[in-house]
C-alpha positions, 0 to 999 in steps of 0.5 A, spaced: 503 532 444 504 532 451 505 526 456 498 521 457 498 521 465 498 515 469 492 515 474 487 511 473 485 511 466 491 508 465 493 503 471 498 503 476 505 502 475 505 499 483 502 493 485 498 494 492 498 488 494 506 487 493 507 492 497 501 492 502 505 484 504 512 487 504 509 493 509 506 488 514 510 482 514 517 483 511 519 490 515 517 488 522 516 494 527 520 498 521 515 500 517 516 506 513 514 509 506 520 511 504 523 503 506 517 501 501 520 506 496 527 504 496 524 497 495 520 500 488 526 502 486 531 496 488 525 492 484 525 497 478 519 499 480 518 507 476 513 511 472 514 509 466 512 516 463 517 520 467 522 516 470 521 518 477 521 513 483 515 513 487 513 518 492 510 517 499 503 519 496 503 513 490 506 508 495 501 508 500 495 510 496 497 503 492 497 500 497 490 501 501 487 502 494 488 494 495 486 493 502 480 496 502 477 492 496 472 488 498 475 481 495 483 483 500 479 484 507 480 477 510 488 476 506 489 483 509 486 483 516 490 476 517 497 479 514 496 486 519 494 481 524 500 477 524 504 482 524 500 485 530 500 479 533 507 478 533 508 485 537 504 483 542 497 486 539 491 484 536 485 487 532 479 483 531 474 484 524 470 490 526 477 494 528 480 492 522 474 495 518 474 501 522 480 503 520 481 500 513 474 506 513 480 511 516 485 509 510 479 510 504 479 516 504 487 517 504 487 511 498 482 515 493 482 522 495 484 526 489 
């Protein structure tokens, strides 16, 4: 009998929102997958059915996959604003959506 997969027949092991706030308002200008893998890790966050970390491609898909839920665009556009903002930067709504519609495609791309 093989191994069930994951996917989204069986739910994520990651929670989206967890790592979409550690990515924009815990690292600051160093921002990285790999930093949000070594915090899955650190938080014992692995797949259940292999064993393995996660890799670049479940981290971010997990973490868009969250952002571009209609329910998470005003929390996600003020936690990427703030932390814009802190950079000297800012995005209004209409530039938040345009680029949550850029990551749609990377966060449900099969």
């Amino acid at each position: 009998m093989s191994k069930p997969k994951l996917g989204r027949k069986y739910g994520s092991y990651l929670n989206g929102e967890k790592l979409f706030r550690k990515y924009w308002t815990d690292m600051g200008t160093a921002r990285s997958y790999d930093a949000l893998i070594r915090f899955c890790i650190s938080e014992g966050d692995v797949n259940p059915v292999t064993g393995k970390p996660p890799n670049r491609m479940s981290v971010s898909k997990s973490m868009w996959r969250w952002a571009v839920r209609k329910e998470n665009f005003d929390v996600g556009y003020e936690l990427v604003n703030t932390a814009m903002r802190d950079e000297g930067k800012f995005m209004s709504k209409d530039e938040w959506r345009e680029f949550l519609y850029d990551k749609i495609g990377m966060a449900y791309q099969y």
